[in-house]
N, C-alpha and C positions, 0 to 999 in steps of 0.2 A: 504494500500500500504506500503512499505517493505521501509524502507530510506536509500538508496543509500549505505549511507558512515556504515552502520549497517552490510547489507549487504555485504560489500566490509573487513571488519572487522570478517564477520563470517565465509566468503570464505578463508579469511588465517586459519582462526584454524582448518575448514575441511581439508585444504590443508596440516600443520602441523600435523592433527588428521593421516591423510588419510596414511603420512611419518612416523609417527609411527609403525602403524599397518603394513607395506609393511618392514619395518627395522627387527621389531620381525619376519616375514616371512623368511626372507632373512636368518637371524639369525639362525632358526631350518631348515631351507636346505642348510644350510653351516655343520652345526652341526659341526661347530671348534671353540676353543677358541678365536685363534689368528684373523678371519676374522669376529667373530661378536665384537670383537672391535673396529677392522675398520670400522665397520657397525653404531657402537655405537660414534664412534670419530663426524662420519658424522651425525649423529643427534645433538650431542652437540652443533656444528658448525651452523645448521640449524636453534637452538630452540633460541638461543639470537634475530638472525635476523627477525625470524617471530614474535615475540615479538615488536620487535624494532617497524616494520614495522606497527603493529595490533595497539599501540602504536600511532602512528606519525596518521595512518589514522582516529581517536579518537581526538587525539588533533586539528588537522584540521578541524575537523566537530563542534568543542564547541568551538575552538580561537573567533569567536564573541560574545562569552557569558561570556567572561572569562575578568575577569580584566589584567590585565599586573600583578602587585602582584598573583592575584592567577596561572596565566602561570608561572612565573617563580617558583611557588612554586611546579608544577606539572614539570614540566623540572629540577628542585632543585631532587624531589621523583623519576624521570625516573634514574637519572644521578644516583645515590645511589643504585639503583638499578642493573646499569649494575657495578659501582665499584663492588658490591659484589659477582655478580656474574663473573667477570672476574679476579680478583684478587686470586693472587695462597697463 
């Protein structure tokens, strides 16, 4: 049997996988510069938050296995993670 919270974690990166592939689409039947950036802005936008989310549904499933030091030390690695990725 399939564990819920794995599950629920693998349904977001189909889901991001899925937004991908429909973006590149979008992309070559636009065949313009200017709207497969908007195309592309909109995934940017997407790919933090599926992350974030794939993320949080991960650390809710091990929070009872995890010490308090070691939570914060993966909340410490998340945090660093989105500075660098959000930072211009």
């Amino acid at each position: 049997m399939i564990n819920k919270i794995v599950l629920s974690m693998a349904s977001l990166r189909l889901l991001s996988g899925s937004l991908e592939i429909i973006a590149a689409l979008l992309m070559i039947r636009f065949n313009q510069i200017e709207k497969a950036l908007l195309v592309n802005t909109g995934l940017a936008m997407a790919g933090p938050l599926i992350l974030l989310a794939t993320t949080t549904i991960g650390l809710v499933g091990i929070a009872e296995k995890l010490s308090i030091g070691k939570m914060l030390w993966v909340v410490a690695g998340v945090s660093c993670i989105f500075i660098g990725i959000l930072k211009k």
